[in-house]
N, C-alpha and C positions, 0 to 999 in steps of 0.2 A: 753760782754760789759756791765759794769752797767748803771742802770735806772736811770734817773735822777730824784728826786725828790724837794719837798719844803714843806716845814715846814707849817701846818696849825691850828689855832688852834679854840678851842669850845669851848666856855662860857653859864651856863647857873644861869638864877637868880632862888630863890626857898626861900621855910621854910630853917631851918639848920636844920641839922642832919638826910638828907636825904639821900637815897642810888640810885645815879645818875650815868645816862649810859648815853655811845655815841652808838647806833645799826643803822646801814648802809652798807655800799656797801664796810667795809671795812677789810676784803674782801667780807664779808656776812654778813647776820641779823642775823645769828645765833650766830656769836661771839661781844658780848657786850663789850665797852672798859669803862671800870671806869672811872671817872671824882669824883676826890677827891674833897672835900671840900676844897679853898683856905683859906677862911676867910666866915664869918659868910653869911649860904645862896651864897655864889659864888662858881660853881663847874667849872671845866674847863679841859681839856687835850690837848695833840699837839700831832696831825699825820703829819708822813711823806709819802705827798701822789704825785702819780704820774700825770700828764697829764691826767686830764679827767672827766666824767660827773658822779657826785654823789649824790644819795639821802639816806636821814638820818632823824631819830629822836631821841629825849632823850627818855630814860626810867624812870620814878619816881617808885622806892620800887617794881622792880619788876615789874607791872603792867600800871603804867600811862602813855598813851606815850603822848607826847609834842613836839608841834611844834618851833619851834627855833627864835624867835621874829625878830631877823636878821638878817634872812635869806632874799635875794631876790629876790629869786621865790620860788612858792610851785608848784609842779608838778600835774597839774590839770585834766592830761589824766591819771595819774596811780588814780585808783579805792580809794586807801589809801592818795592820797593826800600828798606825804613827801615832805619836805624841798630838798631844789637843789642845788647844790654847783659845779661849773666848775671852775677847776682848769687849770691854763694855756692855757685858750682857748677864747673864745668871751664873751662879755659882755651879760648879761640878758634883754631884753628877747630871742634874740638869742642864743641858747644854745646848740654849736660847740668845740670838741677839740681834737686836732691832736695825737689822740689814735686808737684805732683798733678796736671802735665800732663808728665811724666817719668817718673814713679816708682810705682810700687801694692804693696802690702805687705800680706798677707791672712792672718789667723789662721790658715788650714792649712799657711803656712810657703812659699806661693807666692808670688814675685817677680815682675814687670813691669817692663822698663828700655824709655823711648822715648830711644833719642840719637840728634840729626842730628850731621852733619860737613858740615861746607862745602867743604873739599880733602879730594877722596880719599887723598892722600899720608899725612895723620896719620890716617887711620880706624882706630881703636881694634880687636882682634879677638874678646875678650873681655870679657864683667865676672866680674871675682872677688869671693867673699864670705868671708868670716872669720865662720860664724856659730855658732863653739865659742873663745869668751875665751879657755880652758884650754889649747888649740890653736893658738897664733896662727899658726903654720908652715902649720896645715890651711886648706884654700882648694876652694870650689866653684865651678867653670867652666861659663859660659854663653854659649854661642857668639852673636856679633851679627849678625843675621842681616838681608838688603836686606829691608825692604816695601814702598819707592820712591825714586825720584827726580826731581829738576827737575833739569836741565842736568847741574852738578858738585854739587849738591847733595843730598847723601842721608840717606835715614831707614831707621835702623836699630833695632829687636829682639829683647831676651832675654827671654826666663823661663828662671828658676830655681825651683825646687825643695827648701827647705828641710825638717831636720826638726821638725815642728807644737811639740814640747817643748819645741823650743830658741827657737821664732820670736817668744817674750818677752824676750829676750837683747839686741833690740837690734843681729844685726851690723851691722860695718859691709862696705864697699865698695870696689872700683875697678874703673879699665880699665886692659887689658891692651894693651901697644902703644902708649899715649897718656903724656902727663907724669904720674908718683905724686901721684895726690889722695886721698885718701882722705875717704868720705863717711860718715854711718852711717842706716841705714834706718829709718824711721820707726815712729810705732805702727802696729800693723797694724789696719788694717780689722775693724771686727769686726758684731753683728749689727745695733747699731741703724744702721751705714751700709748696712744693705741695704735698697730698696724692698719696698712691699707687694706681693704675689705677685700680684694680680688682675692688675698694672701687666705680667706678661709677655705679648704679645701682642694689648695691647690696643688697640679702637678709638675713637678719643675724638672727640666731635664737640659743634664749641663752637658755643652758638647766641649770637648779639647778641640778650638778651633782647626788649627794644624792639621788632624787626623781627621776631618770633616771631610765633605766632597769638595773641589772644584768644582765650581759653576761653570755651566755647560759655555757660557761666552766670556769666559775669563781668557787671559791670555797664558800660555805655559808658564809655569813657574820652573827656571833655568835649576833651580840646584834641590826640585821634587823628583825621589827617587820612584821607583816602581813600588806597587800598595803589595809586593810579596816582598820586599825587602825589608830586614829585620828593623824591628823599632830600638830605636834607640835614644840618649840625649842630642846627639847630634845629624838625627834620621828627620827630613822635611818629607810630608807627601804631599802638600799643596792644597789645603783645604782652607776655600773664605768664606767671605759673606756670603757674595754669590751663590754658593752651593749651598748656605743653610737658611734663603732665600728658597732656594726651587725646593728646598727638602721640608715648608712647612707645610703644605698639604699633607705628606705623612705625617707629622710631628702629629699635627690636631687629630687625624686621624684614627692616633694611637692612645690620644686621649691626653696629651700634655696640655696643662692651660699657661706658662710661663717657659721661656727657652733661657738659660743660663749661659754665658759664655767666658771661657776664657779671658785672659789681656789680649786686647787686639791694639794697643801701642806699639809704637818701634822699636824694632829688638832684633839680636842676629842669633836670638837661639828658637825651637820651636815652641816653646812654652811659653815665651814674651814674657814671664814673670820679673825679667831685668831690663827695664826699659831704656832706650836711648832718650826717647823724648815722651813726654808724657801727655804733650798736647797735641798730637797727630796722631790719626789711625792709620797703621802701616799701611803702604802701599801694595804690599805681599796680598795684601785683606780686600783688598779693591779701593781704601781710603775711604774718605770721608764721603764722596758721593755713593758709596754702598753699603754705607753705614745708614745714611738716612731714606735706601730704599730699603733695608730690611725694617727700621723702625718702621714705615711708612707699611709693609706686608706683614707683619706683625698685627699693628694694630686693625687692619684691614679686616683680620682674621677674629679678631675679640680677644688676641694671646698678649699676652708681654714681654719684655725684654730685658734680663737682669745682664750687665755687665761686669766684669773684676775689676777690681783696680788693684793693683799690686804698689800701695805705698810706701813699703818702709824704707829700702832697696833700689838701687839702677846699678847697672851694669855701667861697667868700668869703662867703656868705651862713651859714656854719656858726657857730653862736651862740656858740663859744670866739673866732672870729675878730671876728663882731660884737661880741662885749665889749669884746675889745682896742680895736677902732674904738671904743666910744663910752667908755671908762673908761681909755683911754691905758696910765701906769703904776698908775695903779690896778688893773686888770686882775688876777685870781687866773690868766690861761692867758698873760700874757705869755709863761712858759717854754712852750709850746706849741708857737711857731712860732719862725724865724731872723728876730729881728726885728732893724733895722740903725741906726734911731733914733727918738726920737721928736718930733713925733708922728707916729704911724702913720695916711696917707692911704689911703684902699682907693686900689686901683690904679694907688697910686703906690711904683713896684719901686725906688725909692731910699730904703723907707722897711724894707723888709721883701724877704725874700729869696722866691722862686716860680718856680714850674713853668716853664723857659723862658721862651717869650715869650708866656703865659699872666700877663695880668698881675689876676686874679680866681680864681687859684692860689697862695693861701700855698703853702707847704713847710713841713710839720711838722717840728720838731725833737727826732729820734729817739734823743736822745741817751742812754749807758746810764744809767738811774736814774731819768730824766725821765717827768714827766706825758703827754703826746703818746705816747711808748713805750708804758706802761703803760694807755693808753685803747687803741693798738690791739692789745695784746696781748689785754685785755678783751673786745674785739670779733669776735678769733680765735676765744675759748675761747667764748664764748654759739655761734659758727658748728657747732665743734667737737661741742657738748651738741645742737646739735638732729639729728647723725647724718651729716653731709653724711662723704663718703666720701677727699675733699682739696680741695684747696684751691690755686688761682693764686695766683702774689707776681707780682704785679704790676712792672716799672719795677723790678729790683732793683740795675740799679748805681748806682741813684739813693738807697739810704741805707746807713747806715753796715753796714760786715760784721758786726760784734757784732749789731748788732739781728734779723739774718736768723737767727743761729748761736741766738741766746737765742728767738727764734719757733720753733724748730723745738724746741726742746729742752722748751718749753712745751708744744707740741703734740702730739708726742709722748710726755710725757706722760700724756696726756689721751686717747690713743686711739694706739699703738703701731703700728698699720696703715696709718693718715695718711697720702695721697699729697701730698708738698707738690711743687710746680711750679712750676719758673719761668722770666718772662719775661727771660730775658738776650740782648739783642742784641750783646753784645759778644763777640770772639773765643773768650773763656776762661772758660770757663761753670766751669771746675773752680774757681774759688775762692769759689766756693757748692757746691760738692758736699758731697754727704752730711752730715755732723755741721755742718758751717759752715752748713747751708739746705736744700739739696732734693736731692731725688731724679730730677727730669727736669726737665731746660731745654730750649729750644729751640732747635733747630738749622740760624740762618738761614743758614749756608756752605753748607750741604748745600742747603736749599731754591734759591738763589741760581744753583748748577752745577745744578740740575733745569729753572729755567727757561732759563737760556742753550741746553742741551741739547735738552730738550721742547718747549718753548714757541718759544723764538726761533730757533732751528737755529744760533744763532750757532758752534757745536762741535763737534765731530765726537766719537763715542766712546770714542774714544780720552784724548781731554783730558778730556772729562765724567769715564771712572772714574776717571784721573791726578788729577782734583782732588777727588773723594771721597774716595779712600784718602788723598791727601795733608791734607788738612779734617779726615780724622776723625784722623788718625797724631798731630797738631798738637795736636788738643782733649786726647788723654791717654790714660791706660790704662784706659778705662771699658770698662764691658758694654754692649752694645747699649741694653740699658733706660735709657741712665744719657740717650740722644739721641733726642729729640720731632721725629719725621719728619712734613713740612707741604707743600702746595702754596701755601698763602699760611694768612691770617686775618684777622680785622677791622681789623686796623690796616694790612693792606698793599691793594696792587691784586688783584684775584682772578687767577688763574691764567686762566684762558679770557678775561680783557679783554685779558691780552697774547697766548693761542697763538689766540686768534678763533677756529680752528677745533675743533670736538667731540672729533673723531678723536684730538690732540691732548691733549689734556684725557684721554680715556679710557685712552692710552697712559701718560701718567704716571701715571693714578691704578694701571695694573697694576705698573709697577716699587716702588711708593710699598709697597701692600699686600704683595708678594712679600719686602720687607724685615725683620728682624726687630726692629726696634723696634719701640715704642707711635709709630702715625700718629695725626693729629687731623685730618680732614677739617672745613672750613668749614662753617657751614649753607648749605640752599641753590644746593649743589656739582654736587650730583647731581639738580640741579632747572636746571642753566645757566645761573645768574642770574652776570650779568656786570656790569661798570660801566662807567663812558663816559669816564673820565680816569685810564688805569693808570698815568701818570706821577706822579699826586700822591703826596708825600712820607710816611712813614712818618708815623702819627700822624691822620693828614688826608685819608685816607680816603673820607670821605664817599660818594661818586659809588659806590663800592662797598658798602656798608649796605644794601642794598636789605632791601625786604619780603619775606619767605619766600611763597611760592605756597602755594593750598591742598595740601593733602596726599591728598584722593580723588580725583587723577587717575588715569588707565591709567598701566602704570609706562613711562618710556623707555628708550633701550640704555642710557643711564649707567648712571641705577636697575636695571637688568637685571645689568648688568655687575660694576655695586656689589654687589650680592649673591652672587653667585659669586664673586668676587673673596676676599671678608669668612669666606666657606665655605669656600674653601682653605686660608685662612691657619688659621683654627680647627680643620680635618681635620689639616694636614700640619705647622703652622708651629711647633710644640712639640717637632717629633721632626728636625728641618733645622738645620743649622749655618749659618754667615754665609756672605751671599754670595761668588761668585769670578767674577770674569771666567775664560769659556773664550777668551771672542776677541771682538776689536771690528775690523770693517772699515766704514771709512769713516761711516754713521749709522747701520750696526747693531750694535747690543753684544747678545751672550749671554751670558748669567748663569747660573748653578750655587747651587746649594744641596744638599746634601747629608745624608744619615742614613746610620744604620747599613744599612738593607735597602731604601731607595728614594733616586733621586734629583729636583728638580723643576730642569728645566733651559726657559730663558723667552728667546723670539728677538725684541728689540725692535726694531722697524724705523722710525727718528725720520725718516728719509731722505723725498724726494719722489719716489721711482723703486721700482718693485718689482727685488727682489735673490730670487734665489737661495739654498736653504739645502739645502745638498749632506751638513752632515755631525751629521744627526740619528741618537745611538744604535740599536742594534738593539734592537726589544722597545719601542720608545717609544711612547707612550699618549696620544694628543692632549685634555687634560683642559680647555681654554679657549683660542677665540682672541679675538683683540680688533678689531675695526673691520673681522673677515674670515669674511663669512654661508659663505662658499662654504670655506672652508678643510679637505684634507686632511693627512696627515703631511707628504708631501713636495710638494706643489703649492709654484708661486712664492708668494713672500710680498708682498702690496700695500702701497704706500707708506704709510706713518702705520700700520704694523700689528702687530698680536703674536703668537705662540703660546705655549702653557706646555706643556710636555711633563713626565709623568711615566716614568722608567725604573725598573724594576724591579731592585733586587740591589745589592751593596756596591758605594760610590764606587771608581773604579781606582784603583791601587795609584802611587803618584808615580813617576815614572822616575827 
């Protein structure tokens, strides 16, 4: 069904002959849209945008950014302060809109409303529903309730309750206290936007194939250097299937239930993210018959197997691209890629459109109908037929929405259990949710306040959970499963090149596991393999790629800790509601989770000073500490350190 959109447009005043941008949410800040000069000093453009909540700035030459004179709100809880733009939804300062980081609507006739307000003055008290046509006097009341705030700006809270019979009807909507808008609520959720069930509490651990072991009867790989030679982009150490074959008895071991991998396509780099062919599994890898004995040990095991697919993108040397180079318009794959004229020079980005400043990265042109779409949807379905369990999307704000919505809808399917995944770095992962693309993205805000917290001490506990709950309030009405909790991955710095210390390290990985989403642990992690430049840029990496160690070592506290940690969550973490802050003083936060007849309550101590912890329940049960040999119930707590406690009997009653 398509989106419906409306036309909006952006005017900005200036010197003339300047080079003006629109950068925002649309879809990302990383794609800039021009804004030509109309007439002397007046630049302007017109998007066609959907339903919903946008912030934005101009660019002057590159570097100035500027605020939008009127505009009317600036968003005063984001750190940057942008311009605010609500499309088809409430008036400012209430800032509401019947999109899918607002709103959630669920075939049992349950509602989700997220509203901010910016002045407490108009804060709405209510939303009403109208959800009997027959009726329109009748009206269901849902009180808006705080979940937080920045300064004056606050995030509010409903659910409602409809009846399941009537919740194909369509009602509609408003708030109470605020100006008469009326909304109406959308279709409701129903089962193919649900994740596959494996996906509740899962541990997923992604390995950088490459850096992985060789399998003990693999044959040498001719241009794999030695595992002390420095890593680099152009550094092989010969790691395949084979070897993450013999290496899942650890894997399970250590408590993973899902293995994540790399692109294992043909490619002459070691990261395969530029494919030559997209329907073979390199031979480098073992090929395809070692593809379907790891599925085949995998599932042996009760684990899964999520694989990359790197679609935007192939590498220059991929023989649709070489065609184009050597037969121009002659070419049958011209429609392939964005190509901008001809002739087409390799590695000349004025000829043909690419991967940033990757100029031996076409950019396939995904467009709907197109050849390029329909190769990797091909490429999908062969993935799909050999068993693998899901599947990474790769870079998805980098193609079009249709083409993620029509991959899943393919994929599913083909196999209805399909974990699809994805890489989105950007703010708002909701416009890939469920029917639109996937069922888990990834959640770099949330990692982002983990390391200022854990790693850098830049915050105190306080602002750590303040920007959790406000991160997650922001992303939308989702279930915990819908956000992929990380300490880093391949493409960023690892976690311990910035906390340097172990202690450190083993403290987040407790908050990380104690949460109820699916975590992805790095390879590696629990081996302390660290890098030597955590500053390099997303993407670029390298210095952190390293080689995985062998795997018959004595185990260390990580590895100790990993598996108890991995045992908790599996014993307890199915019968525990989301976390709560009980209290955070200064850099210790305690954490809550809750069941019906237990609770698991966790004292983190990020701090450099031991503290005091005076108010542990009666009946409490010390079930793990962290970085503390000597720890009893009530002993002081040491700096960098943790406990989890178990309590026995229903959570208290709220005052």
């Amino acid at each position: 069904m398509a989106t419906l959109t409306v036309p909006v447009s952006f005017r900005w005043s200036g010197p003339p002959g300047q080079k003006v941008e629109l950068v925002g949410d649309f879809p990302d800040w990383k794609y800039p849209r021009a804004m030509p000069e109309l007439s002397s000093g007046l630049y302007a453009c017109e998007l066609e945008l959907e339903a919903g909540v946008y912030r934005y700035k101009y660019r002057v030459n590159g570097h100035g950014w500027m605020r939008d004179p009127s505009a009317r709100l600036i968003d005063h809880a984001d750190v940057f302060e942008n311009n605010l733009l609500v499309v088809g939804g409430t008036t400012p300062p209430v800032v509401f809109a019947p999109d899918r980081r607002h709103l959630a609507f669920f075939e049992d006739g349950r509602a989700i409303f997220h509203v901010e307000v910016a002045d407490p003055a108009f804060e709405p008290s209510h939303v009403w529903i109208q959800d009997d046509p027959k009726e329109p006097r009748r009206r269901v009341f849902a009180p808006l309730k705080l979940e937080a705030s920045r300064g004056e700006w606050r995030l509010l809270k409903a659910e409602a309750q409809l009846a399941p019979a009537r919740s194909k009807a369509r009602p509609v909507f408003g708030f109470s206290g605020a100006p008469e808008q009326v909304f109406q609520l959308p279709e409701p959720r129903g089962q193919k936007c649900r994740p596959p069930a494996w996906l509740d509490g899962a541990v997923l651990y992604t390995i950088f194939v490459d850096r992985w072991l060789r399998g003990a009867s693999s044959a040498p790989m001719p241009q794999a250097r030695s595992r002390r030679a420095p890593t680099t982009a152009q550094t092989f150490y010969g790691g395949d299937l084979h070897g993450i074959r013999e290496g899942l008895p650890y894997l399970q071991d250590l408590g993973v239930t899902a293995v994540v991998l790399s692109p294992i396509h043909c490619s002459p780099t070691p990261h395969r993210y530029d494919s030559t062919d997209l329907l073979a599994v390199d031979a480098a890898l073992g090929g395809e018959a070692a593809l379907g004995k790891l599925v085949e040990a995998v599932h042996a095991r009760g684990m899964r197997l999520v694989l990359d697919v790197a679609a935007t993108h192939v590498n220059e040397a991929h023989p649709a691209f070489a065609d184009v180079l050597a037969r121009q318009q002659r070419s049958r794959f011209c429609q392939w890629f964005r190509l901008k004229r001809f002739p087409v020079v390799a590695r000349d980005t004025s000829t043909f459109e690419n991967y940033y400043d990757r100029p031996e990265l076409p950019w396939l042109d995904l467009r709907e109908g197109g050849p390029a779409r329909k190769y990797v949807f091909k490429a999908v379905e062969r993935l799909i037929d050999a068993g693998v369990d899901g599947l990474r999307l790769d870079a998805m704000d980098d193609a079009p929405a249709s083409f993620w919505q029509e991959l899943r809808a393919r994929a599913r399917a083909r196999n209805p259990e399909l974990l699809l995944m994805g890489e989105v770095v950007s703010d708002s992962p909701a416009r890939y949710a469920e029917e639109r693309g996937i069922d888990l993205a990834t959640d770099f805000r949330h990692r982002e306040a983990m390391l200022a917290f854990f790693a850098r001490g830049a915050i105190d506990a306080e602002e750590f959970w303040a920007r959790v709950v406000f991160d997650r309030f922001r992303s939308g009405p989702f279930d915990a499963s819908f956000h992929l909790a990380f300490l880093d991955n391949h493409d960023t710095a690892r976690f311990l090149s910035m906390a340097v210390l172990y202690d450190r390290l083993r403290l987040a990985l407790a908050y990380l596991l104690l949460r109820p989403e699916p975590v992805a642990l790095t390879y590696g992690t629990e081996m302390g393999l660290a890098g030597s430049d955590p500053e390099r840029i997303l993407d670029d990496a390298w210095p952190e790629r390293l080689p995985m160690p062998a795997l018959d070592g004595p185990p260390n506290q990580t590895q100790v800790l990993l598996r108890e940690l991995t045992r908790l969550r599996r014993q307890w973490g199915g019968l525990l509601g989301p976390p709560r802050r009980v209290r955070s003083q200064g850099r210790l936060l305690v954490l809550e989770r809750y069941g019906p007849d237990l609770t698991l309550r966790a004292y983190l101590n990020a701090s450099d000073e031991t503290v005091t912890i005076a108010d542990i329940p009666d009946r409490a049960r010390l079930l793990l500490s962290i970085n503390d040999p000597g720890a009893s119930v009530s002993s002081p707590l040491p700096a960098c350190a943790g406990r989890i406690f178990l309590v026995p009997g229903p959570p208290p009653v709220p005052a």
